[in-house]
C-alpha positions in Angstrom: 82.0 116.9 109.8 82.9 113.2 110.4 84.8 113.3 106.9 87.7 115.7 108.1 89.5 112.6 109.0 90.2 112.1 105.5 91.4 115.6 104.4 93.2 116.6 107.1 95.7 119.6 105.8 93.5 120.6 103.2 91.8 124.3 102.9 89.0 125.5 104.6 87.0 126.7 100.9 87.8 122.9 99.9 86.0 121.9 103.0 83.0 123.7 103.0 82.9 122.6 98.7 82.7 118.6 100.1 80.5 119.5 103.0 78.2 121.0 101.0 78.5 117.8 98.5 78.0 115.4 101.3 75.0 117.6 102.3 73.6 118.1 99.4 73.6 113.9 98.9 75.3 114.4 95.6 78.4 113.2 96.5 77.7 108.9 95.0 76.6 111.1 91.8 79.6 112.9 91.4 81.8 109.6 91.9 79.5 107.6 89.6 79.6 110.3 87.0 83.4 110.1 87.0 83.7 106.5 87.8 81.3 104.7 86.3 82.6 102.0 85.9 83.9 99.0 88.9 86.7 96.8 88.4 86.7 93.3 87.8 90.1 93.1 89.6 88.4 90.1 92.6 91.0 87.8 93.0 94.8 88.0 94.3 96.3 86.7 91.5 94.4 89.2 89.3 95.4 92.1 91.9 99.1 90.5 91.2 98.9 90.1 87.6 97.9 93.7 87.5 100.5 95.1 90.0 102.8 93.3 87.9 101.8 94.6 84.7 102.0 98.1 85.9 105.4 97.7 87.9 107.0 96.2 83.9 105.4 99.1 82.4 107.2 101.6 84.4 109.5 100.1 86.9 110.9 96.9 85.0 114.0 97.3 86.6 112.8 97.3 89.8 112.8 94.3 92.4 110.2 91.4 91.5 107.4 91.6 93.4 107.0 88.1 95.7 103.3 88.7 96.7 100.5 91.2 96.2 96.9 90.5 98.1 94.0 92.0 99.4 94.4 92.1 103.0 91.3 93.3 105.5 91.2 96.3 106.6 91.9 95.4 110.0 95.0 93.4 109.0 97.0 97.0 107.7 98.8 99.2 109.4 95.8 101.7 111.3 94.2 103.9 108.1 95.9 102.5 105.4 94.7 101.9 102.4 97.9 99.7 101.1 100.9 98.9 102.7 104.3 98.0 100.8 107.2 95.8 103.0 110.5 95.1 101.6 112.2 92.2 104.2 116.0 91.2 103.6 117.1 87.7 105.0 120.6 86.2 104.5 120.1 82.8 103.3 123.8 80.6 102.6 125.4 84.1 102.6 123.2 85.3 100.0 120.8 88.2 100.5 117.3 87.8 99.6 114.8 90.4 99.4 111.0 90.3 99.3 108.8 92.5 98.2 105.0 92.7 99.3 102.2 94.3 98.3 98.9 94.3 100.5 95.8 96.4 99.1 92.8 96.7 101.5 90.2 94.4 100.4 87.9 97.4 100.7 88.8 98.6 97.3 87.3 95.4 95.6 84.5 97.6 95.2 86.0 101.1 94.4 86.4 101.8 90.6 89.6 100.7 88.7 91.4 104.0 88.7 91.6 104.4 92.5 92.8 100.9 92.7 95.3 101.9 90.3 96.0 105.0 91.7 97.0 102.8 95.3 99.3 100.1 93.3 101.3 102.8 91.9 101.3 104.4 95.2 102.6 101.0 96.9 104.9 100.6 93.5 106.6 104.1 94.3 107.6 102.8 97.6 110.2 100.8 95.7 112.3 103.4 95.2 110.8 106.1 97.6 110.8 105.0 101.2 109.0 108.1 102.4 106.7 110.7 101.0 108.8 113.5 99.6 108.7 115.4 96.1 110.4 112.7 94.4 108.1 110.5 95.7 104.9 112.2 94.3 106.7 112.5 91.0 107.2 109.4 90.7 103.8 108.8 91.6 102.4 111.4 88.8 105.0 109.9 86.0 103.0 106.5 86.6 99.8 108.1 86.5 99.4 111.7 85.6 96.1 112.6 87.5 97.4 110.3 90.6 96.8 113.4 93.1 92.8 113.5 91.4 92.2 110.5 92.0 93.7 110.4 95.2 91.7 113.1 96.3 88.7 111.4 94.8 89.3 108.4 96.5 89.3 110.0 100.0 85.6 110.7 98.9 84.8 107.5 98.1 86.1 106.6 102.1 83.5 109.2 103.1 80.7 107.6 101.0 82.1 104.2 102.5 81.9 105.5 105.9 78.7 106.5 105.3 77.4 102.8 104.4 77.1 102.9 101.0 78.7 101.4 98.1 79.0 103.3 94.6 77.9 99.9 92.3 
């Protein structure tokens, strides 16, 4: 059960349901039949333009965002999908702060919805340091089937792991 790594916490009947899945060889079926479509979401500026659209939609009077990429894998923090910094510097006695995005270049290839479902995660950072209730509120009043699709994309890791793509 090399996928465990991915829903650690969860319960044991939800297990054994994507164990079976991932046995069965279903599992790129059920993704496909729920994401059909990839994104078209390649290059940073897009992934910016798009981070940027959803943090007016929902945040607008949050911080600007100074930079949103995709970053390798190996260039995150260990595991994560998306990292969000926030760095202060005093510049002429003026505080300046930046805020960055960085998306693992990974999800170039996952559908749209899970790539949303990370930029609101990273967005929610702006005002939620750690992961509490408020947090995952604010996470669900951005997108209302956020913990879905979270979920979802931990099986699109599995299928990842697996070396396969969805498209």
């Amino acid at each position: 059960m090399s996928f465990l790594k991915y829903f650690q916490g969860y319960p044991e009947n939800i297990l054994l349901q994507i164990d079976q899945l991932i046995q069965s060889g279903k599992l790129k079926s059920y993704l496909l039949n729920k994401y059909p479509n990839p994104h078209e979401i390649n290059t940073d500026k897009q992934l910016y333009q798009f981070t940027n659209e959803l943090k007016k939609m929902y945040m607008s009077k949050a911080p600007p965002l100074s930079k949103v990429v995709y970053e390798k894998q190996n260039d995150l923090v260990l595991n994560a999908l998306g990292t969000h910094s926030f760095v202060s510097r005093n510049h002429g006695g003026k505080l300046k702060s930046k805020h960055e995005i960085r998306i693992s270049s990974g999800l170039r290839l996952a559908p749209k919805e899970m790539l949303e479902m990370l930029v609101v995660h990273e967005l929610s950072h702006f005002k939620e340091k750690d992961h509490n209730k408020a947090f995952y509120k604010l996470c669900e009043y951005m997108l209302s089937d956020y913990h879905q699709i979270e979920f979802d994309l931990r099986l699109f890791l599995v299928l990842t792991d697996q070396g396969e793509t969805l498209y």
